[in-house]
Structures are given as structure tokens and as C-alpha cells.
Wavefront OBJ file of the C-alpha trace (Angstrom):
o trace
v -0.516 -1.789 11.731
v -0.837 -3.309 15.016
v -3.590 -4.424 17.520
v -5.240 -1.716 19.735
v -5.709 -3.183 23.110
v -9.655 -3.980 24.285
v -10.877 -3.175 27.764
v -8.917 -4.637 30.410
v -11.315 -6.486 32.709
v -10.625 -7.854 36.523
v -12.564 -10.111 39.082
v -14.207 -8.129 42.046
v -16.687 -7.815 44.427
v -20.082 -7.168 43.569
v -20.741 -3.212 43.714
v -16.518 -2.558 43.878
v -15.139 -0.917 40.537
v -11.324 -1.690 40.836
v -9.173 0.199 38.584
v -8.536 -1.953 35.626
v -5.580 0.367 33.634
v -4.604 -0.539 30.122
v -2.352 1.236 27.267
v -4.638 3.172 25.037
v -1.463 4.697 23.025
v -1.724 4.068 19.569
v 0.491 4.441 16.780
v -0.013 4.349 12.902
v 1.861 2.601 9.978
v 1.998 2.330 6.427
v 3.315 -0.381 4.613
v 4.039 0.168 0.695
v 5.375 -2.903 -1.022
v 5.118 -4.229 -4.679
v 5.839 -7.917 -5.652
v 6.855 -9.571 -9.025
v 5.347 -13.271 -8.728
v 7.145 -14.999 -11.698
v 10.624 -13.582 -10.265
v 9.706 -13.525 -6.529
v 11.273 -10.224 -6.266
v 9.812 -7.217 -4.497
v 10.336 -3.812 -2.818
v 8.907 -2.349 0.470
v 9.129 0.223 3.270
v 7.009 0.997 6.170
v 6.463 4.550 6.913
v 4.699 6.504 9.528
v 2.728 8.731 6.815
v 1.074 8.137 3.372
v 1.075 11.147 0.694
v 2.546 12.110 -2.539
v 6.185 12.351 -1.229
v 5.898 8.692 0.456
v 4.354 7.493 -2.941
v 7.155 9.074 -4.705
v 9.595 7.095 -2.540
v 7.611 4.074 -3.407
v 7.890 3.698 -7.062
v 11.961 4.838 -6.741
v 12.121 1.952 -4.606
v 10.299 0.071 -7.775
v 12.540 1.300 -10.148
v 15.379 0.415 -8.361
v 14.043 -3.213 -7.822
v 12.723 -3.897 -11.565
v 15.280 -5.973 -13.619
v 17.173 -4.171 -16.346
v 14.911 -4.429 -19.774
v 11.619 -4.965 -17.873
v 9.391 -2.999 -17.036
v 6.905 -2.557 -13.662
v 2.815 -2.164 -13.883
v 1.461 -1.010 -10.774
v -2.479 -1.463 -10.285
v -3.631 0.599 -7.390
v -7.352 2.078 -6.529
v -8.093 5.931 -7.000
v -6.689 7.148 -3.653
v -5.125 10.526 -4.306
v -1.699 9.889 -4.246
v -2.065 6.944 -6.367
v -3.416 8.820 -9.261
v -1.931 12.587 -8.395
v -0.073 14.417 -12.207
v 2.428 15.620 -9.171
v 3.932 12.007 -9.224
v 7.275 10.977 -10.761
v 6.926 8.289 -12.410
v 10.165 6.004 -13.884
v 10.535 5.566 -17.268
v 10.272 1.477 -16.459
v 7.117 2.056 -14.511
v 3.256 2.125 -15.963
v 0.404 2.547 -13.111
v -2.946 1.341 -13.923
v -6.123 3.019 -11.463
v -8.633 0.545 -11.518
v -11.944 2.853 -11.707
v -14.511 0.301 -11.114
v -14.605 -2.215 -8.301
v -16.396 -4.436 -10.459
v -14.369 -4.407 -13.625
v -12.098 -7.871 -14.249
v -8.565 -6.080 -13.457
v -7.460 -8.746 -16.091
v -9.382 -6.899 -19.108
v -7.888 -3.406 -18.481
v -4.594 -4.831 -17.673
v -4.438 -6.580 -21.235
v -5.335 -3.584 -22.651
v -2.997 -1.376 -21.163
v -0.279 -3.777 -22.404
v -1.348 -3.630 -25.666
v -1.565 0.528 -25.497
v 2.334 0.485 -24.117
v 3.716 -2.285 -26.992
v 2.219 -0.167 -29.958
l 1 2 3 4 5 6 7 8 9 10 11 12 13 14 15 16 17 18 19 20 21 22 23 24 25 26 27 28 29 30 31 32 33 34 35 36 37 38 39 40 41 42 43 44 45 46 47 48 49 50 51 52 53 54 55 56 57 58 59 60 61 62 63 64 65 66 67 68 69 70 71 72 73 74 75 76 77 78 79 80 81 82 83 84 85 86 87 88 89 90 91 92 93 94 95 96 97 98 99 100 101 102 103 104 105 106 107 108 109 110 111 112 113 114 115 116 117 118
């Protein structure tokens, strides 16, 4: 998160190399959030690291958000954490890997629901 800065550059005589110093620190950020669109509710955190144990944190956070009754479904892509058997999930919480990039999420979405309702 956050712009790294380009190379600074400076007028100057032909064959003269001023110094041209610029900040070359850079710092990383992840930002986990979920959003319900038909209740414009949502939960997010930004944290300097992404694993298990920030992915754990993440769907607490869910759990804590999601109305009483309803219930959360997550889709997320195949990175490790996202699909690890180390992760706790809520008992109002279903997470759905989409496998292939060219699948309609739509199709396996309506057929997860119809796995959890029976």
C-alpha cells in the first residue's frame, strides 16, 4: 500500500551529475476487508503481515460483523492461507476458493448455497 518514489531528477550543467537524493524506504501493508452490499456493512484491518494467524483474525472480525441469523460466504483465490485445514472457521462463515479463473463465480456460488441449505 503506498507509492514508491521514482528517480528524483534536477536541472544541471551539461557533463555535472548533482546529487539528486530521494527516500527509497519502503514499507508493506495488507489490507483484509469483507463487505455485505445489500446491508452496506463490512469489516476490515490493515496489517503489516499476511499468513494464517492474520487470516484467522480476519474471519473473527467477520463473525463478529455478520448479523445474528445470517450467515457470511467468503470467495477468495487459492492463496495458502485462504484455503489452509489450519484455519478456524465460524460456525456463520462458509469460504468458497474459486479454482478456475475462468469459471462464472456465480455458478459455484449457487451451488454452494444449495450444498449448505440441504
Amino acid at each position: 500500500m503506498g507509492q514508491k518514489t521514482k528517480l528524483t531528477r534536477r536541472w544541471a550543467r551539461r557533463g555535472t551529475r548533482p546529487r539528486a537524493p530521494c527516500d527509497q524506504r519502503t514499507r508493506s501493508a495488507w489490507i483484509f476487508g469483507a463487505i455485505c452490499p445489500a446491508l452496506g456493512k463490512g469489516a476490515a484491518f490493515v496489517l503489516p503481515w499476511c499468513n494464517l494467524h492474520a487470516m484467522n483474525r480476519h474471519l473473527d472480525e467477520i463473525s463478529q460483523a455478520v448479523a445474528p441469523g445470517a450467515h457470511a460466504l467468503l470467495i477468495v483465490d487459492q492463496a495458502g492461507w485462504h484455503t489452509s485445514s489450519k484455519l478456524d472457521f465460524p460456525a456463520n462463515i462458509t469460504i468458497l476458493p474459486l479454482v478456475l479463473r475462468n469459471i462464472v463465480p456465480m455458478t459455484s456460488l449457487k451451488r454452494t448455497l444449495r450444498f449448505r441449505r440441504s
